[in-house]
N, CA, C and O of each residue as an XYZ file, in Angstrom:
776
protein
N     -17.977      5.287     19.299
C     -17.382      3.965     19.128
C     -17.491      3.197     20.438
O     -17.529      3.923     21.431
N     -17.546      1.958     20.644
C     -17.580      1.367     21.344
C     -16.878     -0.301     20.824
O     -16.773     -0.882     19.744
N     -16.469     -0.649     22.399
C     -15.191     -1.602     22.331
C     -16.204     -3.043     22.506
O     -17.133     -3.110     23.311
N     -15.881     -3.918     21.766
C     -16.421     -5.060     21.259
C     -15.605     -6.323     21.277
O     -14.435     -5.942     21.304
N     -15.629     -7.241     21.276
C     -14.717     -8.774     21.188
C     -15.032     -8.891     19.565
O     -15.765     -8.067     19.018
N     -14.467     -9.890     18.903
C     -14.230    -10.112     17.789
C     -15.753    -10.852     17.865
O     -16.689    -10.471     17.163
N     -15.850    -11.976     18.833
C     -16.935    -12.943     18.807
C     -18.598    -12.676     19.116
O     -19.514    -13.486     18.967
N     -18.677    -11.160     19.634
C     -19.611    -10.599     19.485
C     -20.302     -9.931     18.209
O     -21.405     -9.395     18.103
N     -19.306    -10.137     17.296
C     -19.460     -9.191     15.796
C     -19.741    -10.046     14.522
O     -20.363     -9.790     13.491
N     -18.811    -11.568     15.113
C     -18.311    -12.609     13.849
C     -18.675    -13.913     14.636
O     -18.925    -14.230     15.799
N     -18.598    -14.379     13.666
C     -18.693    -16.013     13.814
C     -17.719    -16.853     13.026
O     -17.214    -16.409     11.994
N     -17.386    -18.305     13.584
C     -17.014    -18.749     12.680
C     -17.803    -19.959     12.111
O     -18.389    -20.837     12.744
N     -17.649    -19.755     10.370
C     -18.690    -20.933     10.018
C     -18.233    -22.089     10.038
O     -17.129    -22.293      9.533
N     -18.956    -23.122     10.617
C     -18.605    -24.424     10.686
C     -19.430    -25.192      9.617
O     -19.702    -26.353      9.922
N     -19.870    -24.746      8.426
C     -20.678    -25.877      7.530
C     -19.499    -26.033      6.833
O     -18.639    -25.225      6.483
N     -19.696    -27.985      6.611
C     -18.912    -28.914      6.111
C     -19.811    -29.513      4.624
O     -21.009    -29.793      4.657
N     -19.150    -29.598      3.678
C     -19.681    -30.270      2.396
C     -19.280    -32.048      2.611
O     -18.234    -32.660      2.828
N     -20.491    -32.378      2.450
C     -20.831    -33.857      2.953
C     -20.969    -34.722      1.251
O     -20.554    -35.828      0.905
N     -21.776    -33.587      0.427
C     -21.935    -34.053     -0.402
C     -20.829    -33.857     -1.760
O     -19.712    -33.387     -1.543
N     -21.167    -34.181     -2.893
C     -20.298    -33.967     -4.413
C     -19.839    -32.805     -4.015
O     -20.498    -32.001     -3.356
N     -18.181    -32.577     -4.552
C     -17.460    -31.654     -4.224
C     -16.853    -30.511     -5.464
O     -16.141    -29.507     -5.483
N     -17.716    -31.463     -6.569
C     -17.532    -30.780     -8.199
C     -18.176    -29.520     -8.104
O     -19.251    -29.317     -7.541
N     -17.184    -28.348     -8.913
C     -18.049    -27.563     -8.874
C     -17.222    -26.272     -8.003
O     -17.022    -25.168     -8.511
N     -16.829    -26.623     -6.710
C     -16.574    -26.162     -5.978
C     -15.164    -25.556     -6.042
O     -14.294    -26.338     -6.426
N     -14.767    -24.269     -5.728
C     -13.070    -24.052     -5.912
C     -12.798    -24.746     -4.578
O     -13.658    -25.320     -3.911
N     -11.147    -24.598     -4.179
C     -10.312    -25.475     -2.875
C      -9.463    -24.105     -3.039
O      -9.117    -23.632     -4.122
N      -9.171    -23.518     -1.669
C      -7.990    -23.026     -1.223
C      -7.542    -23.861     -0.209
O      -8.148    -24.507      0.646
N      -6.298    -23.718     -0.484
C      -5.367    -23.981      0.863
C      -4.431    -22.788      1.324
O      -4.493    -21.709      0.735
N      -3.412    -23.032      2.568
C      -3.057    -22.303      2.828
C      -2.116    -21.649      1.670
O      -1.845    -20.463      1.486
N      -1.881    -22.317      1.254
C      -0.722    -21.598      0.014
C      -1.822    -20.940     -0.850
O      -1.372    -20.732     -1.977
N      -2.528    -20.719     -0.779
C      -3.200    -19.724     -1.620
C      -3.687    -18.507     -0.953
O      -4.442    -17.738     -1.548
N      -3.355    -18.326      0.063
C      -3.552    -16.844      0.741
C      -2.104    -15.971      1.190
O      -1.511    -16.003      2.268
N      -1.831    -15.312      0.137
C      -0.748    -14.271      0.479
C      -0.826    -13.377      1.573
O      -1.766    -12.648      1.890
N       0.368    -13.536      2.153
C       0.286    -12.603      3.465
C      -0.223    -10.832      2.824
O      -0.257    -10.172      1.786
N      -0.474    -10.759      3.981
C      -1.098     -9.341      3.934
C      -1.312     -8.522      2.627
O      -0.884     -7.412      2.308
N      -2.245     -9.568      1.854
C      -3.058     -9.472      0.866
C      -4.487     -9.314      1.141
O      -5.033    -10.346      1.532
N      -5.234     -8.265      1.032
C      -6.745     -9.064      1.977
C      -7.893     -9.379      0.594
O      -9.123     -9.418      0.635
N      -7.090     -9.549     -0.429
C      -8.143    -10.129     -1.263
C      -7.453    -11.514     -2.071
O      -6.355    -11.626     -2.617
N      -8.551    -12.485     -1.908
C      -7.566    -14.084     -2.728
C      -7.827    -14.213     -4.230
O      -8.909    -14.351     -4.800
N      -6.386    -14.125     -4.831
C      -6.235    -14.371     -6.108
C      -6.283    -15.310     -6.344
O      -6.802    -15.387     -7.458
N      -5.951    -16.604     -5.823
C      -5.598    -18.093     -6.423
C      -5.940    -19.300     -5.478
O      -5.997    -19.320     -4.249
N      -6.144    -20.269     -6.366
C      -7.123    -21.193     -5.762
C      -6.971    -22.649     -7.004
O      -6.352    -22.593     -8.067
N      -7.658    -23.743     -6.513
C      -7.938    -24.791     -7.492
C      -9.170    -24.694     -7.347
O      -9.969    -24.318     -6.489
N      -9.166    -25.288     -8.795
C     -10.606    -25.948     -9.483
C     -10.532    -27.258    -10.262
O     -10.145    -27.673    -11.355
N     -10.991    -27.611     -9.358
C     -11.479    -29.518     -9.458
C     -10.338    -30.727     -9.264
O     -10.446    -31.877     -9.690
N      -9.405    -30.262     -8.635
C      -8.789    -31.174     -8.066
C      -8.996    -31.997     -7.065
O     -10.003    -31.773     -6.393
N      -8.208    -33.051     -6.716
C      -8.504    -34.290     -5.653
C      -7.936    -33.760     -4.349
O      -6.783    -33.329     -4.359
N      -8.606    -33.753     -3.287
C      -8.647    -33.269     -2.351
C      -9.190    -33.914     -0.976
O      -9.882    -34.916     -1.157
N      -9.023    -33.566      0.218
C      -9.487    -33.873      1.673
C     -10.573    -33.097      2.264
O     -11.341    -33.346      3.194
N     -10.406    -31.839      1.291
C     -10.858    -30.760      2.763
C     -12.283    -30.792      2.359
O     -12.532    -31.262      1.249
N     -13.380    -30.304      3.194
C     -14.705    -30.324      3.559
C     -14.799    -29.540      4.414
O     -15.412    -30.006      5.374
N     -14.403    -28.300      4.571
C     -14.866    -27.036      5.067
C     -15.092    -25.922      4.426
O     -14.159    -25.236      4.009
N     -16.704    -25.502      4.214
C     -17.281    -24.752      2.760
C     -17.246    -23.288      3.741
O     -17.649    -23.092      4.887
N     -16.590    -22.396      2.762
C     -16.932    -21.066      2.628
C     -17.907    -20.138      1.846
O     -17.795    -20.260      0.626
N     -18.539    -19.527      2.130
C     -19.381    -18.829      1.254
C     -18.834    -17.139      0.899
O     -18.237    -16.426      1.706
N     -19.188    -16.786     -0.395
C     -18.846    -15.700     -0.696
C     -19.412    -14.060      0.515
O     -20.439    -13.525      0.934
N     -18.125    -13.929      0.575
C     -17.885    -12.645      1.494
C     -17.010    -12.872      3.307
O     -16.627    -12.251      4.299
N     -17.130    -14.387      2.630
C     -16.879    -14.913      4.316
C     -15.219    -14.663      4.242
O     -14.844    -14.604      3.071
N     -14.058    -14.490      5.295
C     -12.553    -13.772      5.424
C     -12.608    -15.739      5.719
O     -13.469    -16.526      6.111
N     -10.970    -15.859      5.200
C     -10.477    -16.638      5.268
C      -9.344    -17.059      6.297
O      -8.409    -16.789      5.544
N      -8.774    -17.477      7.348
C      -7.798    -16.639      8.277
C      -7.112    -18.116      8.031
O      -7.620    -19.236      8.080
N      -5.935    -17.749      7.785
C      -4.881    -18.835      7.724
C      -4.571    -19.433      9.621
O      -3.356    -19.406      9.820
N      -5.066    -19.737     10.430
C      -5.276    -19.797     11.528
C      -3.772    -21.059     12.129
O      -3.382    -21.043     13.296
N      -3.152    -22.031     11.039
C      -1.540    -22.169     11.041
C      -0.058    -21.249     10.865
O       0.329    -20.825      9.775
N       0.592    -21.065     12.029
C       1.513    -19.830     11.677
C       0.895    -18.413     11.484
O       1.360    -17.707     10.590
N       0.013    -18.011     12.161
C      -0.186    -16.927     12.354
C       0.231    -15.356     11.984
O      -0.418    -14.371     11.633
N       1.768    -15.642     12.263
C       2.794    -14.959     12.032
C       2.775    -14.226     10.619
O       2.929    -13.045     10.307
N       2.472    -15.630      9.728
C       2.905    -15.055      8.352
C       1.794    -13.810      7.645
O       1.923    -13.233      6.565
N       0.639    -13.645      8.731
C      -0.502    -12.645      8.213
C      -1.317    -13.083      6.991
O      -1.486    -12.273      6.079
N      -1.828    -14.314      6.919
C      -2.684    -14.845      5.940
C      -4.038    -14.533      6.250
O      -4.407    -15.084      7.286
N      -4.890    -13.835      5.696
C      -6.314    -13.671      5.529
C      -7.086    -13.204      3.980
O      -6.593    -12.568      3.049
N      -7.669    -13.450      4.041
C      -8.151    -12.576      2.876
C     -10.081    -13.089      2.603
O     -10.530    -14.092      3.159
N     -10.844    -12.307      1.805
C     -11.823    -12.399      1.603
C     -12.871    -13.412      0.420
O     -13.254    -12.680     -0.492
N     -13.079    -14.006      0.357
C     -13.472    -14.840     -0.439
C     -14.501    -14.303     -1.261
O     -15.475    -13.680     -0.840
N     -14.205    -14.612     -2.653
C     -14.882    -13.880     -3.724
C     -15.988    -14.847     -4.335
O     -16.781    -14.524     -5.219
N     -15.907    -16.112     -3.702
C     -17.135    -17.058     -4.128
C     -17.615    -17.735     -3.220
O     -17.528    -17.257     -2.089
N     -18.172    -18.851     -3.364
C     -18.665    -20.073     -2.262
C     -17.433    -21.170     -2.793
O     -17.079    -21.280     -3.967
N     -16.967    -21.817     -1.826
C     -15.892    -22.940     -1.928
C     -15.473    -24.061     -0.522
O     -16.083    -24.241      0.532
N     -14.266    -24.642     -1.006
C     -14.050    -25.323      0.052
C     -12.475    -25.294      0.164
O     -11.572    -25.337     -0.672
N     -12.522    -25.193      1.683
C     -10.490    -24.818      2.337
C     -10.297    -25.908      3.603
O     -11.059    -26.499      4.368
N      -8.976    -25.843      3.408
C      -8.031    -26.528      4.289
C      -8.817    -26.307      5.699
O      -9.421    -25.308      6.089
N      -8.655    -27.310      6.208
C      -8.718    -27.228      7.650
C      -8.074    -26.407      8.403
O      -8.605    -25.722      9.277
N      -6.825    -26.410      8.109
C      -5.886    -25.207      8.634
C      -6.504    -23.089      8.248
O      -6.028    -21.956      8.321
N      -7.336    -23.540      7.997
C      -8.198    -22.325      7.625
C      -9.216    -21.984      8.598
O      -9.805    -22.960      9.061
N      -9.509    -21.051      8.949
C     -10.712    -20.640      9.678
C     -11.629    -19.812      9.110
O     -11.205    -18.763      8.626
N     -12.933    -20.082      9.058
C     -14.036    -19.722      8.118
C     -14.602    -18.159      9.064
O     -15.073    -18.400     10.176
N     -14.561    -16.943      8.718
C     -14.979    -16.233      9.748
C     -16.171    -15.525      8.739
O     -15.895    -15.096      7.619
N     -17.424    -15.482      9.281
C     -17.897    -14.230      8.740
C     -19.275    -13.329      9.652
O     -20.112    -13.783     10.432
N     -19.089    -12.145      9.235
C     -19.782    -11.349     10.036
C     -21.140    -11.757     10.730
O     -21.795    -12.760     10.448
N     -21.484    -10.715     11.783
C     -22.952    -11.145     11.993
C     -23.553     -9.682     11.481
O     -23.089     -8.616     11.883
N     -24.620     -9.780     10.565
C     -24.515     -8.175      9.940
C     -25.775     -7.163     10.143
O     -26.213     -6.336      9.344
N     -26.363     -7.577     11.862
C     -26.685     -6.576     12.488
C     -25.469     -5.929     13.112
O     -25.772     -4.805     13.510
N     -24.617     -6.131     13.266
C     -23.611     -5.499     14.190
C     -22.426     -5.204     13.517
O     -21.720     -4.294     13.952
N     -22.085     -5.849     12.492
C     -20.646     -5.326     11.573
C     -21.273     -5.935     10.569
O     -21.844     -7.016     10.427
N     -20.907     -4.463      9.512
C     -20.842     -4.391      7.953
C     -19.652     -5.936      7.473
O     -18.503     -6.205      7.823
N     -20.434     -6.497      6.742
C     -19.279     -7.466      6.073
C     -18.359     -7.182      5.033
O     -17.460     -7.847      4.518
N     -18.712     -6.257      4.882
C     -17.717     -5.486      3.917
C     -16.220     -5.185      4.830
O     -15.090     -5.482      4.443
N     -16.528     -4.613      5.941
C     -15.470     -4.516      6.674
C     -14.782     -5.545      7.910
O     -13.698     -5.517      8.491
N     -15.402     -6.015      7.954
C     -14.937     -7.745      8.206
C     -13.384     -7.766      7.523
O     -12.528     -7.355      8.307
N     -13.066     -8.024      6.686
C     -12.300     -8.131      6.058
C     -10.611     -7.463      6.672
O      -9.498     -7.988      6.695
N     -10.985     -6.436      7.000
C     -10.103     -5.118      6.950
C     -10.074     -5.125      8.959
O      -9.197     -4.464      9.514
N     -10.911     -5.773      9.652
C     -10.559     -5.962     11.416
C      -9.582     -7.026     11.010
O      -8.395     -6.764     11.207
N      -9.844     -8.014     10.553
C      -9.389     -9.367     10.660
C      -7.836     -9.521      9.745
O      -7.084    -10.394     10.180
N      -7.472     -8.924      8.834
C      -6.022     -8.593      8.557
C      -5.499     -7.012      8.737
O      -5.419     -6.063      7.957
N      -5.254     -7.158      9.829
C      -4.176     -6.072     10.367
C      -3.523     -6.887     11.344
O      -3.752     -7.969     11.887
N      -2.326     -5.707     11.404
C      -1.352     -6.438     13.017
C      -1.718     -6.543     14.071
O      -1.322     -7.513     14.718
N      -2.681     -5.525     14.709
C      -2.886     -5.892     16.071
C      -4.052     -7.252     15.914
O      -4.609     -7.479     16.988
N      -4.427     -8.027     14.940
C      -5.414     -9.198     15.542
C      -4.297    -10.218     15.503
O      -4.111    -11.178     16.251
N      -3.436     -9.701     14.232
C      -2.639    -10.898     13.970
C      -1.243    -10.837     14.989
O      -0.463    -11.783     14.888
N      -0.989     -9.969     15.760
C      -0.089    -10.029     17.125
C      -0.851    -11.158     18.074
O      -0.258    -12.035     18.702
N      -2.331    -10.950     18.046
C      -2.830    -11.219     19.327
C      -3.339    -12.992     18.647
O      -4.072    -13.746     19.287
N      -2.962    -13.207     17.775
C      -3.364    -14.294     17.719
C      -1.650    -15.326     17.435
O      -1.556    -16.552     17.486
N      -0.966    -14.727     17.264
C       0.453    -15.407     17.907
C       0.282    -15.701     18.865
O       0.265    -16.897     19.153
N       0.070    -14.683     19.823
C       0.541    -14.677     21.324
C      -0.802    -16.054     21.994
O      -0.671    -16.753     22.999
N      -1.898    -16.042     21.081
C      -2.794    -16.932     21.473
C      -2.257    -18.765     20.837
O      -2.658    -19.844     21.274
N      -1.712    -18.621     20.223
C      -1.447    -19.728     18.871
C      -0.631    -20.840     20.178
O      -0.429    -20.562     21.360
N      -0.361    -21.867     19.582
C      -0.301    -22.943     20.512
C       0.289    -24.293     19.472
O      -0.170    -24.651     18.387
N       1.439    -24.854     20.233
C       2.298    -25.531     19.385
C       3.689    -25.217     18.716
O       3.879    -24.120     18.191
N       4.594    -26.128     18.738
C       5.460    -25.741     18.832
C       6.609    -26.123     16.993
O       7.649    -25.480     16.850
N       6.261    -26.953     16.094
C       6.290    -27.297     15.149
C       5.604    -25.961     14.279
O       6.288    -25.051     13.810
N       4.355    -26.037     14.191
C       3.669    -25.493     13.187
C       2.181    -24.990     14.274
O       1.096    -25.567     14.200
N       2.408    -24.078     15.018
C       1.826    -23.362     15.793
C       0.325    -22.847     14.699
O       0.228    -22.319     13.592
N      -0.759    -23.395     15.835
C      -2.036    -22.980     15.210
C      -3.045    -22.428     16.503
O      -3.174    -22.925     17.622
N      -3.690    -21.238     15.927
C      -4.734    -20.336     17.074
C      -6.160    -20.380     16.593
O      -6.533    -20.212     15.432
N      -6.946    -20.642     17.708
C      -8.289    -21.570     17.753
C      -9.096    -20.250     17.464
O      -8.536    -19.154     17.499
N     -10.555    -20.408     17.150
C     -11.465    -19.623     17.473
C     -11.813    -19.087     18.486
O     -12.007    -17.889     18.693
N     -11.954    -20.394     19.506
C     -11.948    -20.019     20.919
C     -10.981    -18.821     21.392
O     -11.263    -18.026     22.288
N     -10.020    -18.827     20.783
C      -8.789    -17.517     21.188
C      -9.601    -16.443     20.361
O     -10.346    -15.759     21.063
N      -9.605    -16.199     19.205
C      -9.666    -15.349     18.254
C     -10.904    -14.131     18.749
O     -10.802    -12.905     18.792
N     -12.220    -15.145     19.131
C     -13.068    -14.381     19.439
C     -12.939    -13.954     20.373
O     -14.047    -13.502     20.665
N     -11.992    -13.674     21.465
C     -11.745    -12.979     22.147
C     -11.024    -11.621     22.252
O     -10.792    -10.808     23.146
N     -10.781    -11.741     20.956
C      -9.630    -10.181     20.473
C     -10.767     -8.704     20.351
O     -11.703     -8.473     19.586
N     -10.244     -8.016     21.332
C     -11.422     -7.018     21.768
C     -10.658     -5.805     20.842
O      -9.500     -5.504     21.129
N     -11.407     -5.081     19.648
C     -11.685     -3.791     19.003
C     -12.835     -2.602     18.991
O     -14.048     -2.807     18.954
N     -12.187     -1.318     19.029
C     -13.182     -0.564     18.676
C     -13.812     -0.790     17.696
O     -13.223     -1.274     16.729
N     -15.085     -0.540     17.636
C     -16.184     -0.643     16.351
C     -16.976      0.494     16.432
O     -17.542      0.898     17.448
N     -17.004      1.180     14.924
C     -18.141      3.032     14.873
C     -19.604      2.256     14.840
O     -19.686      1.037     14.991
N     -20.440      2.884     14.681
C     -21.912      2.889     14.434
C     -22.431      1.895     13.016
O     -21.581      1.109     12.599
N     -23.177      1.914     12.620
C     -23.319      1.185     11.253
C     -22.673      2.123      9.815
O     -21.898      1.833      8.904
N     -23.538      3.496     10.227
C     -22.989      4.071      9.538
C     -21.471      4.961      8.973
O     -21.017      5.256      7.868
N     -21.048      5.161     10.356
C     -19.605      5.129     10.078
C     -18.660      3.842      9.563
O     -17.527      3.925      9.089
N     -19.498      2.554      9.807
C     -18.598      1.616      9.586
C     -18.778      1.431      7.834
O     -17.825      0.984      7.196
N     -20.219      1.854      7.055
C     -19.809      2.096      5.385
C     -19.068      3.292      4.854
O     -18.706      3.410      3.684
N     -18.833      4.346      6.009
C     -17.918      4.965      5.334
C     -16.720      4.401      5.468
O     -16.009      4.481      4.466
N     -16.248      3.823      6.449
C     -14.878      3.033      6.821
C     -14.677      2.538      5.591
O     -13.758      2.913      4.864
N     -15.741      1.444      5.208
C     -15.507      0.259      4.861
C     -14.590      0.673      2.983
O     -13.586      0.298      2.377
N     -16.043      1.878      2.706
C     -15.944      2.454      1.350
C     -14.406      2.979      1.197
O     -13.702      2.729      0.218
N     -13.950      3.853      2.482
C     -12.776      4.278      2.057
C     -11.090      3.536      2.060
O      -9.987      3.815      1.590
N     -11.674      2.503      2.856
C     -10.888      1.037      2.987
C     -10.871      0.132      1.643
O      -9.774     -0.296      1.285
N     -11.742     -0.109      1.062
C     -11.741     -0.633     -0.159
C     -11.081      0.532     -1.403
O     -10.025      0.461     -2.031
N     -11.834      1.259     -1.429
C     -11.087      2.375     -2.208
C      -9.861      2.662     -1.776
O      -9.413      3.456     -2.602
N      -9.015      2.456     -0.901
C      -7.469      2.314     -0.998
C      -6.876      1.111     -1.355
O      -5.877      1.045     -2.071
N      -7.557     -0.006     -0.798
C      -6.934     -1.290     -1.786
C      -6.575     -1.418     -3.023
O      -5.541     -1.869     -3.517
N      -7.912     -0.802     -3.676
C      -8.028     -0.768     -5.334
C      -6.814      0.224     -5.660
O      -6.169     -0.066     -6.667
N      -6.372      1.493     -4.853
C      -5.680      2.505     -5.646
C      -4.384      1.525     -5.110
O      -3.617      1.274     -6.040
N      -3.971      0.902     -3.772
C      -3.045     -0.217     -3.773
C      -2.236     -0.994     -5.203
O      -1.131     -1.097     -5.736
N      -3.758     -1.454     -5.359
C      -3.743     -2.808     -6.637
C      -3.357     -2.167     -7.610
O      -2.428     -2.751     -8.167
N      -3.788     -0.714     -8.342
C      -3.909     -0.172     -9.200
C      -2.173      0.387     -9.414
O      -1.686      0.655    -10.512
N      -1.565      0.457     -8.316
C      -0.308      0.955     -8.000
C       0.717     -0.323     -8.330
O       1.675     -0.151     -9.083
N       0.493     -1.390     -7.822
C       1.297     -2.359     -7.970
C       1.374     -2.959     -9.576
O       2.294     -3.388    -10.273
N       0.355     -2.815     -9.717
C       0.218     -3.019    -11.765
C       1.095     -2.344    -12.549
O       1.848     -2.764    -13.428
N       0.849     -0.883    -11.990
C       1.562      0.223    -12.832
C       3.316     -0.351    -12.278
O       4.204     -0.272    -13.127
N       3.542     -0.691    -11.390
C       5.273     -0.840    -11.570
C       5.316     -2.304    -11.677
O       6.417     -2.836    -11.820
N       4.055     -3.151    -11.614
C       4.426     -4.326    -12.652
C       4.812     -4.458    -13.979
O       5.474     -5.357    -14.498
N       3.997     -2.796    -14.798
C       4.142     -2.863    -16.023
C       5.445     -1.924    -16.311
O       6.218     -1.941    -17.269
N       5.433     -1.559    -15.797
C       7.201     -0.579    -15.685
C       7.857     -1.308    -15.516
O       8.623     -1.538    -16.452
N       7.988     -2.039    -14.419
C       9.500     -3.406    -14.306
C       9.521     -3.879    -15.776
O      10.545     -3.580    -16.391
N       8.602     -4.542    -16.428
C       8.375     -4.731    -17.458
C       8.930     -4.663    -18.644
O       9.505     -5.472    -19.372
N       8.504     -2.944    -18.743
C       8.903     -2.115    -19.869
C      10.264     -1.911    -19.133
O       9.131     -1.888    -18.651
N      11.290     -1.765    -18.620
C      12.253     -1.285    -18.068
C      12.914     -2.632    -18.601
O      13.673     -2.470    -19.556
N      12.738     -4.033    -18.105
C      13.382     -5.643    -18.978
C      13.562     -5.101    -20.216
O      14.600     -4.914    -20.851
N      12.597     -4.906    -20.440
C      12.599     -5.411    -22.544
C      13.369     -4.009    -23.018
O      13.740     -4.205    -24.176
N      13.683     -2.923    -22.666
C      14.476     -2.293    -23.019
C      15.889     -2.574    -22.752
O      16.862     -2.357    -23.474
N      15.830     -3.070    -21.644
C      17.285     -3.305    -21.182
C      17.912     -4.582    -21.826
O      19.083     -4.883    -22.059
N      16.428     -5.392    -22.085
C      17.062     -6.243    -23.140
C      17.439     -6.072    -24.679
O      18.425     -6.585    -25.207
N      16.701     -5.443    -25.174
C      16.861     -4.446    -26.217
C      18.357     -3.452    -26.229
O      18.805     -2.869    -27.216
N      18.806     -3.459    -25.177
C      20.285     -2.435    -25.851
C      21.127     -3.544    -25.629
O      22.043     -3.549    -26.451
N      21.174     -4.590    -24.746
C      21.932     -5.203    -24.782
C      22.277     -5.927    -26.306
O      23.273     -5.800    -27.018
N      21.067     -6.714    -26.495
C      20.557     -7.221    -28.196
C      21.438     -6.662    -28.489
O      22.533     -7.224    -28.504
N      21.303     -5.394    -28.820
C      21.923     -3.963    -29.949
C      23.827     -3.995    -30.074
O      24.658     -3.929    -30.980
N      23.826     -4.102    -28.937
C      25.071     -3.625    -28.201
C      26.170     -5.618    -28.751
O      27.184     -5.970    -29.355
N      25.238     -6.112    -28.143
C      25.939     -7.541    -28.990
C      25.520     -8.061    -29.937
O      25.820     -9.252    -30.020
N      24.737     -7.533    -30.976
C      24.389     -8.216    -32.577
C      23.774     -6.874    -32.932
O      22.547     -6.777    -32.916
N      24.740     -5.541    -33.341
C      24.360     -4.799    -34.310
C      23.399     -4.790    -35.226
O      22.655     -3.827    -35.413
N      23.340     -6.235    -36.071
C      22.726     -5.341    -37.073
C      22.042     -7.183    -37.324
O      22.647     -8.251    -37.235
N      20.962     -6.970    -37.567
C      19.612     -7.745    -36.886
C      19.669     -8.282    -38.682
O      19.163     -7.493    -39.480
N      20.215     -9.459    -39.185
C      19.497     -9.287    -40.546
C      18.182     -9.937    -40.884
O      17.629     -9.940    -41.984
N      17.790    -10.463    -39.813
C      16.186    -11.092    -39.933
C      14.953    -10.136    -39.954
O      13.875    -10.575    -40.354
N      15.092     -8.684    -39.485
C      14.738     -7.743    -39.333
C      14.868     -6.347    -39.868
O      15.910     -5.930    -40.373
N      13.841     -5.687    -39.746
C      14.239     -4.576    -40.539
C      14.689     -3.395    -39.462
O      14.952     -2.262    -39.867
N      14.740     -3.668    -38.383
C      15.292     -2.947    -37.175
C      16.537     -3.009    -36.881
O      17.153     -4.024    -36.557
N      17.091     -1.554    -37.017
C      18.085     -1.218    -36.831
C      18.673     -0.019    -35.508
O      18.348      1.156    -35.338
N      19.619     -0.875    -34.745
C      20.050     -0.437    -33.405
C      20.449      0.864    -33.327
O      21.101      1.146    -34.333
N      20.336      1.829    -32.533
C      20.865      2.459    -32.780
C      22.248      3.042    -31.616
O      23.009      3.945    -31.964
C-alpha cells in the first residue's frame, strides 16, 4: 500500500450543461442521505437552476455542512446543486468502483469539516478535499476491496428491508388485536377475533 492525496487518484468534474436540460434527473442536497453511499431519490423534469452534470459512476459529495456525511454514487448521468461536488476517479490509479467507499467514511468527512469554511452554512472546496491523504492497495487488491465493500452494502440493504418488513408485519398485527379487542365481532366480515 502506499499513501496517496485524494487529488492524485480523483478529480473533480467540472462539465456544466449549457444546453436542453430535458431528459436529465436533478439532485439536490436533500436527496443524498447521510451515510448512505448509494442515491435513492432525485427529480425528473422539474424547473430548476443547477447546470452541473454528473455522469454515471461519478460520487456525489454534499460539499455544504459537511458534518451531516452526504455522499453517495450516482447511478446515471444527471444534473446537481451547486452545493454538490462532482468527484470521479482517475482509473489508472483507483478502481471507480471504490471511489465511492474512500469518499464516505469519517476520516474524509472529519477532514473536510476541519477544512470547510463559513460560518452560517459552512462549505469545503476541492481545493481542500484533494488534499486528504489515504492509503491505497495495488489495482488488484483494490477489486477485491471494492467486491467485498459492495457485497456488504447489499447484505446492509438486504438487512434493513427485512426489519422494514417486520416493523411492518409487527403494525398490522398490533393493529389487528387492537381491532379485535375493540369491535369483537366484525359483521362486514367473515373474520372472527379471537
Amino acid at each position: 500500500m502506499s499513501k496517496v492525496l485524494l487529488g492524485d487518484v480523483a478529480e473533480e468534474r467540472r462539465e456544466t450543461c449549457r444546453g436542453n436540460k430535458d431528459g436529465y434527473p436533478t439532485v439536490g442536497l436533500e436527496h443524498l442521505t447521510p451515510e448512505e453511499i448509494t442515491l435513492t431519490s432525485w427529480d425528473e423534469g422539474s424547473d430548476n437552476t443547477f447546470t452541473k452534470m454528473f455522469r454515471k459512476g461519478d460520487v456525489l459529495f454534499g460539499r455544504r455542512r459537511a458534518y451531516l456525511k452526504k455522499a453517495a454514487v450516482a447511478p446515471f448521468d444527471g444534473i446537481c446543486s451547486g452545493d454538490i461536488t462532482v468527484i470521479e476517479a482517475k482509473p489508472n490509479y483507483l478502481l471507480p468502483e471504490l471511489l465511492p467507499f474512500i469518499i464516505q467514511n469519517d476520516a474524509l468527512f472529519s477532514f473536510a469539516v476541519e477544512k470547510s469554511a463559513g460560518s452560517l452554512s459552512p462549505r469545503v472546496k476541492w481545493e481542500h478535499l484533494k488534499s486528504y491523504e489515504f492509503e491505497l492497495p495495488n489495482m488488484d487488491k483494490q477489486r477485491e476491496l471494492a467486491e467485498l465493500l459492495w457485497a456488504m452494502d447489499d447484505t446492509k440493504k438486504s438487512y434493513q428491508q427485512l426489519i422494514a418488513a417486520t416493523d411492518e408485519l409487527v403494525k398490522s398485527q398490533f393493529i389487528d388485536s387492537v381491532s379485535c379487542k375493540a369491535f369483537p365481532i366484525h359483521s362486514t366480515s367473515t373474520r372472527r377475533c379471537a
